[in-house]
VMD Tcl script that draws the C-alpha trace (Angstrom):
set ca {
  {-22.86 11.43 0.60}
  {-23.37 11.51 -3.09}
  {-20.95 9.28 -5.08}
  {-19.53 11.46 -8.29}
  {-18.40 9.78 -11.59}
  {-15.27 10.23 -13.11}
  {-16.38 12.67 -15.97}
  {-18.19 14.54 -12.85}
  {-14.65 15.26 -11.16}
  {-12.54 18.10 -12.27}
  {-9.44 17.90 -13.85}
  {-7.77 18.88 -10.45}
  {-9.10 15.49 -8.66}
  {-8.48 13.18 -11.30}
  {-5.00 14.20 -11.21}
  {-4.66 13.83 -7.01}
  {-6.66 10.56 -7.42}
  {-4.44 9.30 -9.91}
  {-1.02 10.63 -8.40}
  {-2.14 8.73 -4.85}
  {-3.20 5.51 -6.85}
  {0.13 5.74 -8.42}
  {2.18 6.53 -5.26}
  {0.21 3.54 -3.35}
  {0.80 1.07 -6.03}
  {4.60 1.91 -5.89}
  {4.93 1.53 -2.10}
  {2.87 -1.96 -2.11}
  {4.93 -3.06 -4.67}
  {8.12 -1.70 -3.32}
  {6.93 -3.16 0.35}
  {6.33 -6.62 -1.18}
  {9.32 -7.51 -2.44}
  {11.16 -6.66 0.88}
  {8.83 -9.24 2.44}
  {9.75 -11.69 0.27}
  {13.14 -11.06 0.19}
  {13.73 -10.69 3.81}
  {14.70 -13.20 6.17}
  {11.29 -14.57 8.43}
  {13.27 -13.98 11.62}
  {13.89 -10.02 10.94}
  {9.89 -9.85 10.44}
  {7.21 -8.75 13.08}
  {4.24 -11.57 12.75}
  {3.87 -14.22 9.93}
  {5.23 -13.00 6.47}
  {2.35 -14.62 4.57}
  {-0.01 -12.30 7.27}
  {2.09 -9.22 5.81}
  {2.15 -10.09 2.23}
  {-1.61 -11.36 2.13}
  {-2.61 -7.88 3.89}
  {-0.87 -6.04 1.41}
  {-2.04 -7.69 -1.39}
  {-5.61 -7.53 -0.41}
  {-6.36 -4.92 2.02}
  {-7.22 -1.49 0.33}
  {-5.51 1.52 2.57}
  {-4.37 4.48 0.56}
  {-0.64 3.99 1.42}
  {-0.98 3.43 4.58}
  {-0.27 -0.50 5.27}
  {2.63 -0.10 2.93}
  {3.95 2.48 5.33}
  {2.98 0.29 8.51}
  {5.04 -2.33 7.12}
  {8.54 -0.04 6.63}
  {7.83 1.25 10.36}
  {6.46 -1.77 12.02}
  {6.85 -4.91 10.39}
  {10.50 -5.15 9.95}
  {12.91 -5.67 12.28}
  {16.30 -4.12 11.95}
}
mol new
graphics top color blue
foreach p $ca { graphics top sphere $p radius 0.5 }
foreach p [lrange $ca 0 end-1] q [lrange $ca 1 end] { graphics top cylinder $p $q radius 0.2 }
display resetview
């Protein structure tokens, strides 16, 4: 698979690329402050496993959204 520059994508992409990288800063950002503000015993697994995975781990929205489904309990 060739790998494409920036100035190589049209207009079109650069917006969707930007739009996602947007949306999935939001959620991570969004999903870590409920870690930290929510109590260890309503959380599935270590919260320092949950906030160090969504710091670090790059998935396109998706761990943020794992998190809100999975992690928490009600």
């Amino acid at each position: 698979m060739a790998v494409r520059r920036w100035d190589e994508l049209s207009p079109q992409v650069r917006r969707l690329l930007v739009a996602a990288g947007s949306v999935d800063a939001v959620l991570r950002a969004v999903a870590l402050v409920d870690v930290r503000r929510r109590p260890a015993d309503r959380v599935r697994g270590p919260k320092w496993v949950w906030a160090t995975a969504l710091s670090v781990v790059s998935s396109a929205g998706l761990l943020p959204l794992a998190w809100f489904v999975l992690g928490r309990r009600r």
